[in-house]
KOLBA-177286 format. One line per 4 residues: number of its first residue (from 1); their letters; for each residue x negated, y negated, z negated of N, C-alpha, C. Coordinates in Angstrom, 3 decimals. Atoms other than C-alpha are relative to their C-alpha. Layout:
% residues N
NUM> a> X,Y,Z,X,Y,Z,X,Y,Z ~ ...
% end
This chain:
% residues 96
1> xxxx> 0.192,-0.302,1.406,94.094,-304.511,-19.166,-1.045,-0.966,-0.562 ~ 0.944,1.484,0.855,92.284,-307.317,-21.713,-1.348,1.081,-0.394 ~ 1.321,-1.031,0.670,88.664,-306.316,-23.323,0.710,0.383,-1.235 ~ -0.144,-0.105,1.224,90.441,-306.009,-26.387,0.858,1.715,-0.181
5> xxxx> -0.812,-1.216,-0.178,92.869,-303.086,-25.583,-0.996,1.026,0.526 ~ 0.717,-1.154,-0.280,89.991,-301.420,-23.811,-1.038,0.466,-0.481 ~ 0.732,-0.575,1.253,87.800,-301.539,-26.712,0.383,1.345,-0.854 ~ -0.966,-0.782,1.152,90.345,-299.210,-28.762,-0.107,1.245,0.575
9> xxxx> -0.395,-1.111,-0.812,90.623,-296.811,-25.969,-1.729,0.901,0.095 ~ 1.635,-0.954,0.137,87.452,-293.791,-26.026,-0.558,-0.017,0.971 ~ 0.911,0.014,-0.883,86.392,-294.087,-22.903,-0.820,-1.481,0.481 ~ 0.510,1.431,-0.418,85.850,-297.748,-22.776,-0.911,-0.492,-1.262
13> xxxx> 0.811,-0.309,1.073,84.047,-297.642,-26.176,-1.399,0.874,-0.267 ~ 1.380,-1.697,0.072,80.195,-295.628,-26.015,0.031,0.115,-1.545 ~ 0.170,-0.269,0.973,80.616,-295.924,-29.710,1.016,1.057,-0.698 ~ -0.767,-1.312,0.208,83.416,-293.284,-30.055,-0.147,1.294,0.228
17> xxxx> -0.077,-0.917,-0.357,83.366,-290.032,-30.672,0.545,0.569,1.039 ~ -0.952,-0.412,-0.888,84.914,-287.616,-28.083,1.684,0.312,-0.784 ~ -1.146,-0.269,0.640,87.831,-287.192,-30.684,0.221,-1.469,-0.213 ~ -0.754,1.315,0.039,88.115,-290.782,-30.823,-0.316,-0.985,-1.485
21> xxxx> 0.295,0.799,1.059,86.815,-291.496,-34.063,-1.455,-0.467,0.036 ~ 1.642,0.174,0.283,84.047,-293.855,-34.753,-1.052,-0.193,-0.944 ~ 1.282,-0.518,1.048,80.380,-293.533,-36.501,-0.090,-1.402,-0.787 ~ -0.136,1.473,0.438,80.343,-296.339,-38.937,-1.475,0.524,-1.005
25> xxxx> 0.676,0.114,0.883,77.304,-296.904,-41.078,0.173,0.239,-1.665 ~ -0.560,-0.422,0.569,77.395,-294.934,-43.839,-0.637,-1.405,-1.340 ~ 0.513,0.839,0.868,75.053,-297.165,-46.090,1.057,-2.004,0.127 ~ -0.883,1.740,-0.466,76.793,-300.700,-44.648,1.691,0.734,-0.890
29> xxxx> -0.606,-0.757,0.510,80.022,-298.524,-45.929,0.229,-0.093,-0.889 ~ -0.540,-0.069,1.132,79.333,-298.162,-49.371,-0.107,-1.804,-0.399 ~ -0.127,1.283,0.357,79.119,-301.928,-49.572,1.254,-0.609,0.374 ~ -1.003,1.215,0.126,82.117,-302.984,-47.985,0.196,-0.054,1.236
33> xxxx> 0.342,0.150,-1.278,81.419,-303.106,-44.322,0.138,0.715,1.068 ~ -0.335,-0.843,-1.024,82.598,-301.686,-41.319,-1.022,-0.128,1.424 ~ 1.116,0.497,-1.188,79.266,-301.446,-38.535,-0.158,1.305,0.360 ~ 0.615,-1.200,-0.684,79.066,-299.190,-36.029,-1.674,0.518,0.258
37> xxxx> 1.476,-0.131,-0.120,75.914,-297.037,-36.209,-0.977,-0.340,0.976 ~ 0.542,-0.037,-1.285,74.911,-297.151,-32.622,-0.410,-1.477,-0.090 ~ 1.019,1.040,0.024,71.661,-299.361,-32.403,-0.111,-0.912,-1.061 ~ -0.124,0.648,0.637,72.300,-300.447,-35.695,-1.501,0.634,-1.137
41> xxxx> 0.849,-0.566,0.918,69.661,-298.341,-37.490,-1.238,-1.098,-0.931 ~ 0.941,1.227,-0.239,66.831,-300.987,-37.498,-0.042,-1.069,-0.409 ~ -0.194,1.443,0.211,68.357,-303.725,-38.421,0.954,-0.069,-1.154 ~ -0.375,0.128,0.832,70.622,-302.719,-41.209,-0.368,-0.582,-1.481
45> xxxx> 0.351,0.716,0.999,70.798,-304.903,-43.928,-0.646,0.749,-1.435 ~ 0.055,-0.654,1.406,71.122,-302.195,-46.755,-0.918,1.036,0.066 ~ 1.079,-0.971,-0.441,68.023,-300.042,-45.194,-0.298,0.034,-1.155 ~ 0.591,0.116,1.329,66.369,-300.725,-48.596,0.825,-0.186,-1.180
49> xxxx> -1.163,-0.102,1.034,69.382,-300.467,-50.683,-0.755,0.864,-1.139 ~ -0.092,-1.816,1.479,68.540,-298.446,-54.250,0.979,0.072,-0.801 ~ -1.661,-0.259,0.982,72.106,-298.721,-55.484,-0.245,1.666,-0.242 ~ -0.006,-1.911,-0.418,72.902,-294.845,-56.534,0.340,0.490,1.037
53> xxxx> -0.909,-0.691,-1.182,75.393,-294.500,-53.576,-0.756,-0.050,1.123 ~ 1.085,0.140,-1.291,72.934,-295.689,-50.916,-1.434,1.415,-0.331 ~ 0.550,-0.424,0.761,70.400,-293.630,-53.044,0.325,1.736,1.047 ~ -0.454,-1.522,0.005,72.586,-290.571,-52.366,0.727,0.271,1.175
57> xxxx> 0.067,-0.270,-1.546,73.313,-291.098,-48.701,-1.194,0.167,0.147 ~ 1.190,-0.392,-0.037,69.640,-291.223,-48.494,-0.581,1.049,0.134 ~ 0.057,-1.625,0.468,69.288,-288.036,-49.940,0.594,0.929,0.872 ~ -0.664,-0.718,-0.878,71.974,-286.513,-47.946,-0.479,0.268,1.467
61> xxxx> 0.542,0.516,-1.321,70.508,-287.943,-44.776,-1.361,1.495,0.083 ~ 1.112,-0.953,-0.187,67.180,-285.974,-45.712,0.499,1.301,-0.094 ~ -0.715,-1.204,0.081,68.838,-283.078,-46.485,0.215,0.812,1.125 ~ -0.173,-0.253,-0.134,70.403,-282.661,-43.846,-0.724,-0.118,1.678
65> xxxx> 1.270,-0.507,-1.337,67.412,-283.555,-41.179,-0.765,1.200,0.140 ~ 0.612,-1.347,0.442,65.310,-280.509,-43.152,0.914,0.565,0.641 ~ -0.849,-1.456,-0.506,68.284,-278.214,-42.417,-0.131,0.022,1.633 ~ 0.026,0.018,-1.376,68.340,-279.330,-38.956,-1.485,-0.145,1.022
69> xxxx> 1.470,-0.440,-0.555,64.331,-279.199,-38.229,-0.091,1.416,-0.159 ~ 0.359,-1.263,0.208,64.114,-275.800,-39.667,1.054,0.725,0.755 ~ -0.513,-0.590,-1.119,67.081,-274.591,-37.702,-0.567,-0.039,1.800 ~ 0.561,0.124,-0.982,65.814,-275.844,-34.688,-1.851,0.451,0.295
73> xxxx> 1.485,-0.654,-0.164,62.121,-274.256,-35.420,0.284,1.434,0.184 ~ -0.379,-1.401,0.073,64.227,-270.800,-36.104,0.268,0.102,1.465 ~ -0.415,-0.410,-1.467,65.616,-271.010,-32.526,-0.766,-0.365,0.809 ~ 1.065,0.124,-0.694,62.460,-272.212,-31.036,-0.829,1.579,-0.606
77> xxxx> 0.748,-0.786,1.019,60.542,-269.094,-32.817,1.086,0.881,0.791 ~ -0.761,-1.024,-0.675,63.184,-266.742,-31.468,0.261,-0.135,1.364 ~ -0.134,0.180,-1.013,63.528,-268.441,-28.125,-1.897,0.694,0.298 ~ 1.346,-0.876,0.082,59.438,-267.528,-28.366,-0.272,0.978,0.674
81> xxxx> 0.103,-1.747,0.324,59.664,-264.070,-29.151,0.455,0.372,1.198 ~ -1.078,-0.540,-1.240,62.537,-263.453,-26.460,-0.775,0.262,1.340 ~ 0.825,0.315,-1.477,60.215,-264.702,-23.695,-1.160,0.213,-0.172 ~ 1.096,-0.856,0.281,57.036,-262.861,-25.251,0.457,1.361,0.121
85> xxxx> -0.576,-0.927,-0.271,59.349,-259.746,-25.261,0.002,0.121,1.762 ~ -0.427,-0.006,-1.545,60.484,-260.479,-21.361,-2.159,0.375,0.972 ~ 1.719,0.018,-0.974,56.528,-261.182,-20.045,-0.611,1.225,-0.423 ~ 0.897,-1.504,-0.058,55.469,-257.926,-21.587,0.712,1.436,0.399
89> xxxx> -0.871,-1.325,-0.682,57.673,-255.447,-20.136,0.677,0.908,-0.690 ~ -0.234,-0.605,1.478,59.278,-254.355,-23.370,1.734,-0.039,0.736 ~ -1.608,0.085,-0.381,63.034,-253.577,-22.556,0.702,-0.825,-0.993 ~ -0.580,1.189,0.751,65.046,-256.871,-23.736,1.393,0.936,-0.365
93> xxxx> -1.118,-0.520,1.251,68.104,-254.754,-24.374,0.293,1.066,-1.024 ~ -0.215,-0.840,0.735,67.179,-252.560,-26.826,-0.451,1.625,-0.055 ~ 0.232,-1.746,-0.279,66.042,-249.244,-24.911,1.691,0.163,0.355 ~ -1.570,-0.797,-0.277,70.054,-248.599,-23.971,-0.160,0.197,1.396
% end
């Protein structure tokens, strides 16, 4: 098999999803450009873009890190509790 055919294929690709599709730069994107994200962060040209559309990936981006810090503080905070519950001898299921 050539490199070229085993580019296409998901397992010979680390830049593919497990469904096979891949992460393309969303900012490189609204310009025109097809660049896979992976290790591209850093070095993207349109990092400093203030078009609106870059603007409003931007935005999205933050958006949707907040949602995903504060979820991940909720299940740290309840993972917590669980194992402050367990070390004090408190019955974890409820009293049943």
């Amino acid at each position: 098999m050539d490199k070229a055919a085993q580019a296409t294929r998901p397992e010979g690709n680390s830049e593919m999803r497990s469904n096979g599709i891949n992460r393309l730069c969303a900012l490189c994107r609204n310009h025109g450009l097809k660049i896979p994200v992976k290790g591209h962060k850093r070095f993207c040209g349109y990092r400093l873009c203030l078009c609106k559309e870059c603007c409003l990936v931007k935005e999205r981006q933050r958006v949707v890190a907040m949602h995903l810090y504060f979820r991940r503080a909720q299940e740290q905070e309840e993972a917590d509790r669980g194992a402050s519950r367990d070390r004090s001898g408190e019955d974890v299921n409820g009293g049943e």
